[in-house]
N, CA, C and O atoms as a GROMACS GRO file, in nm:
protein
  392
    1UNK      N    1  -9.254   0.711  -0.974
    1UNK     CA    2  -9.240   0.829  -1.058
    1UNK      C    3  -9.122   0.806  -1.151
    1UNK      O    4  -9.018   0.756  -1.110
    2UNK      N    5  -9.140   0.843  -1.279
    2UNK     CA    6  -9.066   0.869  -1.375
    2UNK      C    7  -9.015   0.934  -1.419
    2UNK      O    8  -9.081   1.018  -1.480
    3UNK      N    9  -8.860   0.947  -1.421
    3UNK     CA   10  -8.831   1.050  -1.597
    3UNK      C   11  -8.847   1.041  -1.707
    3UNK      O   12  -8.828   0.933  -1.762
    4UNK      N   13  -8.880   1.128  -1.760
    4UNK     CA   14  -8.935   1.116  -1.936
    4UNK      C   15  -8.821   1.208  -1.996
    4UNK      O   16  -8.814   1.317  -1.939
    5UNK      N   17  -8.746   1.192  -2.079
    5UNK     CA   18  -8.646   1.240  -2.146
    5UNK      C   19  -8.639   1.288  -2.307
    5UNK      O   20  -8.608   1.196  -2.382
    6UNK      N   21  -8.661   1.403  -2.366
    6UNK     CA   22  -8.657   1.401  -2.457
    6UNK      C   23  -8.560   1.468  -2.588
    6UNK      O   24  -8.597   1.536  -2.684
    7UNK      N   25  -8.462   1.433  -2.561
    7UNK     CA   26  -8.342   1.462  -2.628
    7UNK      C   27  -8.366   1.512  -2.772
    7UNK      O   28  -8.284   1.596  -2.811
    8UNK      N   29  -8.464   1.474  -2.859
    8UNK     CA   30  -8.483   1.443  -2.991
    8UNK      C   31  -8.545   1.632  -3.017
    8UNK      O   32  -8.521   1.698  -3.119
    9UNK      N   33  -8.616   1.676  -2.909
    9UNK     CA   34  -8.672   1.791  -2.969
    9UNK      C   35  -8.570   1.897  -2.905
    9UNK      O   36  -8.638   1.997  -2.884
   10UNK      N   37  -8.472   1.915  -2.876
   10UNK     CA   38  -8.339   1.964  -2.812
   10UNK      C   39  -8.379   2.138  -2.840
   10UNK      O   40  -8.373   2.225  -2.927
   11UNK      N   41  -8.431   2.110  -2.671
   11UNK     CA   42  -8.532   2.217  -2.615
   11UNK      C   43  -8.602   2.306  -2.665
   11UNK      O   44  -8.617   2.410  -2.601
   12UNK      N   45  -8.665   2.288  -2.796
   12UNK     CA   46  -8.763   2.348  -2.873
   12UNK      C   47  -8.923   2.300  -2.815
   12UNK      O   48  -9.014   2.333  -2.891
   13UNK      N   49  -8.949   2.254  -2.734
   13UNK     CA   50  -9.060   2.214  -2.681
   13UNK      C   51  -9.076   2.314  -2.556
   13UNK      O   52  -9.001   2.315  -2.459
   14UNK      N   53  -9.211   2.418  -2.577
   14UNK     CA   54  -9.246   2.534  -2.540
   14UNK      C   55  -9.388   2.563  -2.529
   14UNK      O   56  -9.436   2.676  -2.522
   15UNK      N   57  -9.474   2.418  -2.528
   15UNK     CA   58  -9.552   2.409  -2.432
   15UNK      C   59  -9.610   2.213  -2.418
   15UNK      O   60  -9.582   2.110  -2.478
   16UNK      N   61  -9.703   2.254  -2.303
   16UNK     CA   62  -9.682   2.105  -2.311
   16UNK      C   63  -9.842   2.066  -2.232
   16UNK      O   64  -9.863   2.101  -2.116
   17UNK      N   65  -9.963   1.977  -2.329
   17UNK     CA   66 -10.034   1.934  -2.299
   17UNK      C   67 -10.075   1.819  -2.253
   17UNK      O   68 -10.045   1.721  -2.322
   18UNK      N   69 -10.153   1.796  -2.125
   18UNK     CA   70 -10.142   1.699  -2.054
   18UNK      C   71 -10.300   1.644  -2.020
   18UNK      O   72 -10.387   1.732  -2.022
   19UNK      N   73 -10.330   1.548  -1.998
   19UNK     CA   74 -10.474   1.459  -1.925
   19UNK      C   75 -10.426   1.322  -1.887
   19UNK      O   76 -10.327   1.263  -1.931
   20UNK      N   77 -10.513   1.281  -1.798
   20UNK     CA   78 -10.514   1.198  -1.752
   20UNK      C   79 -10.417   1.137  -1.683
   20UNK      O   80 -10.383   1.020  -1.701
   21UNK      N   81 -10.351   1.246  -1.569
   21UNK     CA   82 -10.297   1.219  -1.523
   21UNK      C   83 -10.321   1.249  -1.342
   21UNK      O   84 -10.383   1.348  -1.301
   22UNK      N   85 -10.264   1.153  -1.256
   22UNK     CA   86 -10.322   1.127  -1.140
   22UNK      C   87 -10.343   1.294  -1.030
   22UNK      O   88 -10.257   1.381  -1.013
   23UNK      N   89 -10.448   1.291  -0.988
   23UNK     CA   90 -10.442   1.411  -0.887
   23UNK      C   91 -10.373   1.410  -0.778
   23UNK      O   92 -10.380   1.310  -0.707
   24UNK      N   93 -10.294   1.515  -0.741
   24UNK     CA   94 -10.224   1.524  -0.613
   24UNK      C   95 -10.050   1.544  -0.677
   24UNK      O   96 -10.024   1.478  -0.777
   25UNK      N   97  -9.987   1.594  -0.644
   25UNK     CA   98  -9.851   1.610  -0.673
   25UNK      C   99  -9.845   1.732  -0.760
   25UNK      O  100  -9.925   1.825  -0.748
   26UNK      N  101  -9.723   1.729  -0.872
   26UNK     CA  102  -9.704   1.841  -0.939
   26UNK      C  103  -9.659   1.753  -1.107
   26UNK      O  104  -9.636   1.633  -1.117
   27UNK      N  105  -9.657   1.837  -1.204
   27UNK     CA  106  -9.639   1.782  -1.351
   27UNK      C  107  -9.460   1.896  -1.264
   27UNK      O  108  -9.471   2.003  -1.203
   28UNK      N  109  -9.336   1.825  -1.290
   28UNK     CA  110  -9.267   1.907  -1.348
   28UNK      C  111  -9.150   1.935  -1.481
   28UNK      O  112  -9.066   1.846  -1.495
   29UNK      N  113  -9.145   2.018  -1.547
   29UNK     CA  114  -9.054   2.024  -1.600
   29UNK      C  115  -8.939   2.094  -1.646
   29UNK      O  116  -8.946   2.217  -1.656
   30UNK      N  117  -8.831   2.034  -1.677
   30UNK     CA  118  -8.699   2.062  -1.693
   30UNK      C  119  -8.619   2.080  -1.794
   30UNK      O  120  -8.638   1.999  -1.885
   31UNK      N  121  -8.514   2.177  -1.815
   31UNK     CA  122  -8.417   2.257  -1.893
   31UNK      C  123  -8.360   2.118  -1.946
   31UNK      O  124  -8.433   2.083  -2.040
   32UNK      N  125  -8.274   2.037  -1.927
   32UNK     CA  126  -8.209   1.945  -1.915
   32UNK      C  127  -8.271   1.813  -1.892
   32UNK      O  128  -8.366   1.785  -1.818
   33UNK      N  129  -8.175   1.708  -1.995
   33UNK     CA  130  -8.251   1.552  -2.006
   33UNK      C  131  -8.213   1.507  -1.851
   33UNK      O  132  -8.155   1.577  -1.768
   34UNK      N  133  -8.272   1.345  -1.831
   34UNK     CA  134  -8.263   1.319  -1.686
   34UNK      C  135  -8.305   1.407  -1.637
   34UNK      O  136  -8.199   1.462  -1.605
   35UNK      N  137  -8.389   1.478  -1.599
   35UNK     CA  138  -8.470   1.550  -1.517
   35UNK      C  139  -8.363   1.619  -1.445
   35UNK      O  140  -8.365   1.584  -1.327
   36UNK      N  141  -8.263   1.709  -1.471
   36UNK     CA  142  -8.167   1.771  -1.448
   36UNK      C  143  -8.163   1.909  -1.497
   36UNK      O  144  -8.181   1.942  -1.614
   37UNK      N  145  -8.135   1.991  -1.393
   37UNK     CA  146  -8.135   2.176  -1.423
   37UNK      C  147  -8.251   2.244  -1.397
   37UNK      O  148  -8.351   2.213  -1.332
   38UNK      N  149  -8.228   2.317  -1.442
   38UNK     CA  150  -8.364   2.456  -1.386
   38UNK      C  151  -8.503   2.344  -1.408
   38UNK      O  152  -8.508   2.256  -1.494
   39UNK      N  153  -8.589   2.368  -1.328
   39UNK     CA  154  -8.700   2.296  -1.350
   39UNK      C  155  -8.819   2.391  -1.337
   39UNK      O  156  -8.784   2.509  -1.328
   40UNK      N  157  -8.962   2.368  -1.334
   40UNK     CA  158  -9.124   2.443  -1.316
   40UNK      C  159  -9.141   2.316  -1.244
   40UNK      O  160  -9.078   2.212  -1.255
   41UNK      N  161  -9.260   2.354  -1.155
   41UNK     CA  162  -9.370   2.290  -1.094
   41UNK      C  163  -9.498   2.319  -1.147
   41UNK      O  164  -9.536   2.436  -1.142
   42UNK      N  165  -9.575   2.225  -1.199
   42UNK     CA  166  -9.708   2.266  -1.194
   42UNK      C  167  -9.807   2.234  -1.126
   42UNK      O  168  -9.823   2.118  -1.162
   43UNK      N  169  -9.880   2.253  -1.057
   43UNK     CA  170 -10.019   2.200  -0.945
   43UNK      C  171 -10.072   2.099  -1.038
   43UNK      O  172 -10.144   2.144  -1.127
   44UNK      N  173 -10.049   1.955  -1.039
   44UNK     CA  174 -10.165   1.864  -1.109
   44UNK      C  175 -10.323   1.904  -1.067
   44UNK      O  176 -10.383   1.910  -0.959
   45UNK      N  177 -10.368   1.934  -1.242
   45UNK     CA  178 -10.473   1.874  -1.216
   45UNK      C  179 -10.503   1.751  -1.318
   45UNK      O  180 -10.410   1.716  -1.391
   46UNK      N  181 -10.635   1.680  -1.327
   46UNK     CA  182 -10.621   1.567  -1.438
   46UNK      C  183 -10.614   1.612  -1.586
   46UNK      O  184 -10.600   1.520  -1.667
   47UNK      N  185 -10.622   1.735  -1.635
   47UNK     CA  186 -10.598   1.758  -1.795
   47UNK      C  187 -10.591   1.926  -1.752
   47UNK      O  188 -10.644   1.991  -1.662
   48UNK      N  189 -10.476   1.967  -1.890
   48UNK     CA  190 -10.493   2.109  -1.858
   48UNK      C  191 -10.349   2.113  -1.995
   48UNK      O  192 -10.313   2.020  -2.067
   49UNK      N  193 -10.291   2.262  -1.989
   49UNK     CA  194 -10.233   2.297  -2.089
   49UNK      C  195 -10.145   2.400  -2.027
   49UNK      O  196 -10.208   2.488  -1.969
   50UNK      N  197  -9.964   2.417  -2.024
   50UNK     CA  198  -9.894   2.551  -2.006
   50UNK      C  199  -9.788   2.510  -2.157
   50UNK      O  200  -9.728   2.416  -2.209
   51UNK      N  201  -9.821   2.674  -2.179
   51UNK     CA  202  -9.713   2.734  -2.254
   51UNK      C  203  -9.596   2.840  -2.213
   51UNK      O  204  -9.606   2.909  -2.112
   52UNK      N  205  -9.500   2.844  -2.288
   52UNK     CA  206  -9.404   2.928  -2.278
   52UNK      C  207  -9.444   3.024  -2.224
   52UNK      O  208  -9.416   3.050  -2.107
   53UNK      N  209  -9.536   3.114  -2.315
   53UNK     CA  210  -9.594   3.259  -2.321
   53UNK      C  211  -9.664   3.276  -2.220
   53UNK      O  212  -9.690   3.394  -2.198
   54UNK      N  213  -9.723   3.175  -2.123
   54UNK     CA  214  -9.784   3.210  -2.089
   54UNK      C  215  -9.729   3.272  -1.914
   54UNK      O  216  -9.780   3.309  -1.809
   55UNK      N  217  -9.559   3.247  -1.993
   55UNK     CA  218  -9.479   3.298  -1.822
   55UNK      C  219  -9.421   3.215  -1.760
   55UNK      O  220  -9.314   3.247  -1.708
   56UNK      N  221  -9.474   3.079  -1.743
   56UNK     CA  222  -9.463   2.962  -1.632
   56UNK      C  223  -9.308   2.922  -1.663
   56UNK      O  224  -9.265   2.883  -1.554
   57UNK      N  225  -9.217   2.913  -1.750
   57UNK     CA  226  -9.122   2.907  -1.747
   57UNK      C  227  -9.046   2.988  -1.872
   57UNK      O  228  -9.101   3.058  -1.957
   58UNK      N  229  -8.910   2.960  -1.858
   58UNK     CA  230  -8.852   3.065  -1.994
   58UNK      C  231  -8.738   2.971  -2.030
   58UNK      O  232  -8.624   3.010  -2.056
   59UNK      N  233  -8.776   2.854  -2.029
   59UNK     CA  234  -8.672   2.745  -2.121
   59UNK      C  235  -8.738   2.611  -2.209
   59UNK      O  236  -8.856   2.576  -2.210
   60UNK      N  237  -8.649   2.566  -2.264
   60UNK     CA  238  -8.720   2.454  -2.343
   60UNK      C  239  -8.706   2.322  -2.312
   60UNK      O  240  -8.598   2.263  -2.304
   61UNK      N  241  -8.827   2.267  -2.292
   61UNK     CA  242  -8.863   2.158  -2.231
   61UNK      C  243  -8.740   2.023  -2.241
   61UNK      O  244  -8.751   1.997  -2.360
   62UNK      N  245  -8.668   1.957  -2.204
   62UNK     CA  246  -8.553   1.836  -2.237
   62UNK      C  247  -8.635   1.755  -2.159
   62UNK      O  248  -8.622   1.652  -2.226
   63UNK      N  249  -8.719   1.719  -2.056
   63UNK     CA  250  -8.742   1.609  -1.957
   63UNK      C  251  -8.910   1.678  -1.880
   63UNK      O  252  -8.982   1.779  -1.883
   64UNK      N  253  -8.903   1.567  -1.828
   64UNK     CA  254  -9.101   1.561  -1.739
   64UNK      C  255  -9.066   1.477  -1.650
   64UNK      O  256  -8.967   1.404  -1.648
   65UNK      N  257  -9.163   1.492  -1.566
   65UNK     CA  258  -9.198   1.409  -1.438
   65UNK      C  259  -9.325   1.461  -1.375
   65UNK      O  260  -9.380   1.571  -1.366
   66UNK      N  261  -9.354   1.316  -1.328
   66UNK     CA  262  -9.477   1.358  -1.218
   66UNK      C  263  -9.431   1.331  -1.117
   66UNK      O  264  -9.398   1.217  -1.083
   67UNK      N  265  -9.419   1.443  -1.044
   67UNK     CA  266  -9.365   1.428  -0.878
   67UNK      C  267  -9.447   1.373  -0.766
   67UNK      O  268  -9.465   1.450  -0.671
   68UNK      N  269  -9.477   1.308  -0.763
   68UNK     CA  270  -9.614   1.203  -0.640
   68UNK      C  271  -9.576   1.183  -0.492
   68UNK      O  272  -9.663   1.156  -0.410
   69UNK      N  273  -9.431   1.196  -0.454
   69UNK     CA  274  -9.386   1.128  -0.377
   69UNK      C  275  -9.268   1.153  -0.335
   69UNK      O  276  -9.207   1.072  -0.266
   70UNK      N  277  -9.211   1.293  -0.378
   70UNK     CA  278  -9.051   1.340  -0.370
   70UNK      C  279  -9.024   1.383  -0.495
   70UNK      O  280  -9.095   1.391  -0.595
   71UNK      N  281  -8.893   1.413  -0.470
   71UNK     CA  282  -8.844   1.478  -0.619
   71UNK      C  283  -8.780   1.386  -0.718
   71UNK      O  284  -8.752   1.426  -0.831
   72UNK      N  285  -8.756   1.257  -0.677
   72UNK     CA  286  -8.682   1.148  -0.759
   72UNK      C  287  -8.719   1.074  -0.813
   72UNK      O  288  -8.820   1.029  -0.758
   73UNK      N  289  -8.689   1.010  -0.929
   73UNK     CA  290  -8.711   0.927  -1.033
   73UNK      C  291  -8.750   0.777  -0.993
   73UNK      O  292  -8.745   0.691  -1.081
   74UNK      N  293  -8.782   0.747  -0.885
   74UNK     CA  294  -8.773   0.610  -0.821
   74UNK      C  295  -8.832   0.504  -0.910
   74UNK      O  296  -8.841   0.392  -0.860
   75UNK      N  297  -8.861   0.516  -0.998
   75UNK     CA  298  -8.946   0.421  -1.099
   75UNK      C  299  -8.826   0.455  -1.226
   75UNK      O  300  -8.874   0.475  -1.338
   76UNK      N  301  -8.714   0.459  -1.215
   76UNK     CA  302  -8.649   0.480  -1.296
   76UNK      C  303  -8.665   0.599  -1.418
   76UNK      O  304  -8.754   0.681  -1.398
   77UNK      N  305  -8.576   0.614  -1.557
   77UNK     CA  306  -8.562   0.696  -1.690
   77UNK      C  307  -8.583   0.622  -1.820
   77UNK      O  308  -8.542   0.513  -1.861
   78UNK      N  309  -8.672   0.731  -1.877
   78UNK     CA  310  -8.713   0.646  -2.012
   78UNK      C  311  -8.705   0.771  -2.133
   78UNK      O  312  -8.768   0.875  -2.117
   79UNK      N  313  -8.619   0.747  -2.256
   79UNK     CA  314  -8.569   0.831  -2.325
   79UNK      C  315  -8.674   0.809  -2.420
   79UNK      O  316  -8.684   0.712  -2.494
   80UNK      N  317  -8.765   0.924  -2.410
   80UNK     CA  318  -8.891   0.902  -2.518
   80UNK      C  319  -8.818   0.845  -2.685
   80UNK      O  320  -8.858   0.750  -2.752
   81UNK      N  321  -8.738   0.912  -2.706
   81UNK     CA  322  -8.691   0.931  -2.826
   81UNK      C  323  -8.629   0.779  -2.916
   81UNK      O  324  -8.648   0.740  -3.031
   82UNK      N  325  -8.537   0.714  -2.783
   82UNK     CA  326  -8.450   0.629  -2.816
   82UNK      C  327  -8.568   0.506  -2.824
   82UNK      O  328  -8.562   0.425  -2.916
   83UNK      N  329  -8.667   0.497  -2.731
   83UNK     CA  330  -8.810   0.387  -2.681
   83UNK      C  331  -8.873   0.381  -2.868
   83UNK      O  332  -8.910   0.295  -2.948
   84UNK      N  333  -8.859   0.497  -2.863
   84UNK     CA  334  -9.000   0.527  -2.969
   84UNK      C  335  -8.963   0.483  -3.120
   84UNK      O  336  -9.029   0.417  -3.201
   85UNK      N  337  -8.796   0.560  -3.132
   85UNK     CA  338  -8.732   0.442  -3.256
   85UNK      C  339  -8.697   0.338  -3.235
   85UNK      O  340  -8.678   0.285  -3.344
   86UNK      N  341  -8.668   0.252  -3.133
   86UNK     CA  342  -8.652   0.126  -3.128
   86UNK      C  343  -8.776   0.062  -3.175
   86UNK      O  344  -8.777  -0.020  -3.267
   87UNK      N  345  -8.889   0.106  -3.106
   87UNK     CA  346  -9.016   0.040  -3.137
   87UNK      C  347  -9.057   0.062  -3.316
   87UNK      O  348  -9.103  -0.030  -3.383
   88UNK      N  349  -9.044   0.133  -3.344
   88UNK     CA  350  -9.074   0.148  -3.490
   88UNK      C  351  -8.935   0.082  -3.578
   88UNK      O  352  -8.978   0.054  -3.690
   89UNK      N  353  -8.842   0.061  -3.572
   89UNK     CA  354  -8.779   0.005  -3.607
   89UNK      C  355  -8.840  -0.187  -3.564
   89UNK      O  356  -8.870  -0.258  -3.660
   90UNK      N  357  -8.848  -0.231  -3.456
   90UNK     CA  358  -8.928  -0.334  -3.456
   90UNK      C  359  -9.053  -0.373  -3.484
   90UNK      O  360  -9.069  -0.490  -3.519
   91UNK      N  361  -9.165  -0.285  -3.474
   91UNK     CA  362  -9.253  -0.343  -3.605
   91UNK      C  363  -9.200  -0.296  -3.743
   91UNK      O  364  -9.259  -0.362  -3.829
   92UNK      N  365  -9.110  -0.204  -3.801
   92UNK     CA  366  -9.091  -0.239  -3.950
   92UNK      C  367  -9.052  -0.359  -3.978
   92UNK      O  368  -9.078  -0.417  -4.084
   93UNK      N  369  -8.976  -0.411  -3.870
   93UNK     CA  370  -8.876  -0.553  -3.917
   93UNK      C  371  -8.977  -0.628  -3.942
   93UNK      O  372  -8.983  -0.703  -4.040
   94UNK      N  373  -9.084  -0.613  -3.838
   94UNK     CA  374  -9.226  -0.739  -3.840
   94UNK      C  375  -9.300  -0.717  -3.959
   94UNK      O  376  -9.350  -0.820  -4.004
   95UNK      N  377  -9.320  -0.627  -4.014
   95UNK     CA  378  -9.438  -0.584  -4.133
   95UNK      C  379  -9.315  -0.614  -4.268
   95UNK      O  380  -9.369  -0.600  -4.378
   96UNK      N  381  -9.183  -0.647  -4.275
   96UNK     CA  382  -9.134  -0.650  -4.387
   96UNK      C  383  -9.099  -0.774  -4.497
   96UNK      O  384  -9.002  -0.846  -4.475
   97UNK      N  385  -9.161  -0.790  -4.583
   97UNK     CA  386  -9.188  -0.890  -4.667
   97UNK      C  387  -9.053  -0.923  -4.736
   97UNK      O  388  -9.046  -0.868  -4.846
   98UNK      N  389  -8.953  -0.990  -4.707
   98UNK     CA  390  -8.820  -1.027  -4.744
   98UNK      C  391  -8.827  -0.992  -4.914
   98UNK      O  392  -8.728  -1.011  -4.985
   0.00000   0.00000   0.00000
């Protein structure tokens, strides 16, 4: 299990759609990056959708996890944000014609 971290949308993320993800455990998520602070549980199922409004929590999303196995990150943290510009910064370098 993983943390997913997303610093970049600094807790304006207020709902959050999901598939294909394994049955059994919970989707949860958290106030705070590193999967740290107030958190939700959700009952996995393999695709589905919660929003703000719809009650399930009353903060803005910083971090995710799929809980499979405990509450901890044992597969280590991955900062969507920092992954996602590194990578686009490395294929620009590759696609750029000196």
């Amino acid at each position: 299990q993983r943390c997913y971290s997303i610093p970049c949308f600094n807790d304006r993320t207020r709902s959050i759609v999901f598939r294909k993800l394994p049955e059994g455990g919970h989707l949860v998520v958290y106030a705070d990056t590193a999967c740290q602070g107030k958190f939700y549980k959700i009952p996995l199922t393999p695709r589905g959708k919660v929003k703000y409004e719809d009650g399930g929590f009353d903060f803005g999303i910083s971090s995710f996890m799929v809980w499979s196995s405990g509450m901890y990150a044992t597969d280590g943290m991955t900062n969507i944000c920092e992954d996602h510009a590194k990578e686009r910064v490395a294929v620009n370098s590759t696609n750029s014609t000196g």
